[in-house]
KEKE-3310 file (N, C-alpha, C; in steps of 0.2 Angstrom, whole numbers, plus 5000, padded with zeros to 4 digits):
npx = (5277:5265:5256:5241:5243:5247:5238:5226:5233:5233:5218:5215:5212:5202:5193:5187:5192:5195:5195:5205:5215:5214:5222:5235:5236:5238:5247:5259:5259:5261:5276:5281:5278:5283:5299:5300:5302:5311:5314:5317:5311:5308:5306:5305:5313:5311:5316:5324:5319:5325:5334:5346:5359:5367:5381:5386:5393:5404:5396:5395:5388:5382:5377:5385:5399:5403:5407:5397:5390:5382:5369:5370:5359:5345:5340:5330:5333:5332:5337:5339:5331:5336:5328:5320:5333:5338:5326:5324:5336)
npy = (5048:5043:5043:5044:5050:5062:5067:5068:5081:5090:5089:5097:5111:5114:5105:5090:5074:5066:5076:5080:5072:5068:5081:5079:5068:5074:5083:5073:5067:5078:5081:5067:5068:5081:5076:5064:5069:5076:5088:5099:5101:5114:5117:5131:5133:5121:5112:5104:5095:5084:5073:5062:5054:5038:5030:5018:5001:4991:4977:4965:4949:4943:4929:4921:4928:4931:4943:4958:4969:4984:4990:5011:5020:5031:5041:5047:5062:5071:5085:5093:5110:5126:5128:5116:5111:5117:5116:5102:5100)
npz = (4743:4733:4716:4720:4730:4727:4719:4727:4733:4725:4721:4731:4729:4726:4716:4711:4713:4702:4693:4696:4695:4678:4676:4681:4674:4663:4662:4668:4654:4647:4647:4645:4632:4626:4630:4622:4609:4610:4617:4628:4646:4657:4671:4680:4696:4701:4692:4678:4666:4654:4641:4637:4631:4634:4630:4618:4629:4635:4641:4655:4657:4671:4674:4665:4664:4652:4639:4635:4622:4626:4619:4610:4621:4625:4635:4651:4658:4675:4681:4696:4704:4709:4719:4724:4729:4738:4748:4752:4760)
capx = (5271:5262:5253:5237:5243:5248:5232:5224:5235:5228:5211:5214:5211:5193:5190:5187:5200:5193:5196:5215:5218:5217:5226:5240:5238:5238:5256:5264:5259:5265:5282:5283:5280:5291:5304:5301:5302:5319:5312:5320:5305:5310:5299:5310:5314:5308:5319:5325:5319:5328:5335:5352:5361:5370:5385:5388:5399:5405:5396:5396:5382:5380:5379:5392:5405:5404:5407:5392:5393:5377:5370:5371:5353:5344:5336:5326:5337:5331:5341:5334:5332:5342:5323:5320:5340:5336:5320:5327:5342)
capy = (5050:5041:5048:5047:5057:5069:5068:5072:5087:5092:5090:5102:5118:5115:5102:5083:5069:5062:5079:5082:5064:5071:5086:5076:5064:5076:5087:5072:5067:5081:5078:5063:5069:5083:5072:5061:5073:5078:5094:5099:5103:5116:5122:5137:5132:5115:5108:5101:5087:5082:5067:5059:5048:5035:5026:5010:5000:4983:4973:4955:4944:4939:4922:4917:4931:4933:4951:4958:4974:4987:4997:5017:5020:5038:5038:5052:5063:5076:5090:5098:5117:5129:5129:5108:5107:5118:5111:5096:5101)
capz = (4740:4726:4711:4722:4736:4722:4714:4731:4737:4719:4722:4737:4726:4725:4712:4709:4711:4696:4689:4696:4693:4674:4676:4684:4670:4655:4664:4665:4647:4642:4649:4640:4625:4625:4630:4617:4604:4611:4619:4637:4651:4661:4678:4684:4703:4702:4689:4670:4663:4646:4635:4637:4625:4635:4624:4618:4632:4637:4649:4657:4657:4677:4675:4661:4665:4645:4639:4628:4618:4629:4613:4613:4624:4625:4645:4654:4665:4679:4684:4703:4700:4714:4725:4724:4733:4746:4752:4755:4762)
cpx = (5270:5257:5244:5236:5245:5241:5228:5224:5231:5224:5210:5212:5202:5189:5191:5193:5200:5198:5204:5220:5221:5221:5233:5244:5241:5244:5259:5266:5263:5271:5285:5281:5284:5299:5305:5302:5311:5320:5316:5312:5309:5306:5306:5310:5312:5315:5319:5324:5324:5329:5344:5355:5367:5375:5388:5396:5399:5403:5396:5390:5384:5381:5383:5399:5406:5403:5402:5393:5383:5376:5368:5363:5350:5337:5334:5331:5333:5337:5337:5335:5334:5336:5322:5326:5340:5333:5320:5333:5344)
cpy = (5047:5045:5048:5051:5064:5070:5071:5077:5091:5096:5096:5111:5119:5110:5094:5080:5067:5070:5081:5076:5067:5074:5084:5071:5068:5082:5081:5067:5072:5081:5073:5064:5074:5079:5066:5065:5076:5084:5094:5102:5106:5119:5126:5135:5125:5111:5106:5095:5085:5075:5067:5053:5044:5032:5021:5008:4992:4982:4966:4955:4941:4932:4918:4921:4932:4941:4951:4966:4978:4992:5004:5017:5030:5036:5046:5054:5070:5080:5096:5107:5118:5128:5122:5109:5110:5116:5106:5096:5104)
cpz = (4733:4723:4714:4728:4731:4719:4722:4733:4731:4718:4728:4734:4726:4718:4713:4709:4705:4692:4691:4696:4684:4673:4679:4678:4660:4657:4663:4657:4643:4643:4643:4632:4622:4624:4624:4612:4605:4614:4628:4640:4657:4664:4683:4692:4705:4700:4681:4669:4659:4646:4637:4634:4632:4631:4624:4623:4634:4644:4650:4660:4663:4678:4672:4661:4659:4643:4633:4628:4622:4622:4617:4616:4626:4632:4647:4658:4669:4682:4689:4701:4708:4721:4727:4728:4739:4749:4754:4758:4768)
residu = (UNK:UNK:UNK:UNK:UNK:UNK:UNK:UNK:UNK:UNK:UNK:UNK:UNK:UNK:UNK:UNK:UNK:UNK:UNK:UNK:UNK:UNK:UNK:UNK:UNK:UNK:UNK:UNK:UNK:UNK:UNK:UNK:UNK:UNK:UNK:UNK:UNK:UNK:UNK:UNK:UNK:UNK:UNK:UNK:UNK:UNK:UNK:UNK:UNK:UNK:UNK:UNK:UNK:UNK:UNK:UNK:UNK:UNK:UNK:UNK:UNK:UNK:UNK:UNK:UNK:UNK:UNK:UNK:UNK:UNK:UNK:UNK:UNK:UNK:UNK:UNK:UNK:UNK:UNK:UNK:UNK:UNK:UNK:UNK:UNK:UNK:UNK:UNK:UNK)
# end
């Protein structure tokens, strides 16, 4: 599924693509800006969004086999809620 079949299934309520195109686009804004702020986003039975600090570590540069120093990085993580693992399982 891409974010026009989600905007589709959407529009199935009784409104405009145009208009559940928005509403698609201003849930997953607000995502990211919770997340940016350092907030957790949690949809009970769906799932946890939040923030995770990765930590500085050594890696090799591919094509010189030279080791370079990876700085610490802060990465989107999702965690499936108990209803998300069944339904696919």
């Amino acid at each position: 599924m891409v974010k026009a079949d989600l905007i589709s299934k959407v529009a199935e309520i009784g409104i405009t693509k145009k208009q559940a195109g928005e509403v698609v686009d201003i849930f997953v804004g607000a995502i990211k800006d919770a997340l940016a702020k350092g907030d957790k986003v949690s949809l009970v039975g769906f799932g946890t969004f939040c923030v995770k600090t990765r930590k500085e570590r050594t890696g090799r540069n591919p094509r010189t086999g030279e080791k370079i120093e990876i700085g610490e990085k802060k990465v989107p993580s999702f965690k499936p809620g108990k209803e998300l693992k069944n339904a696919v399982s």
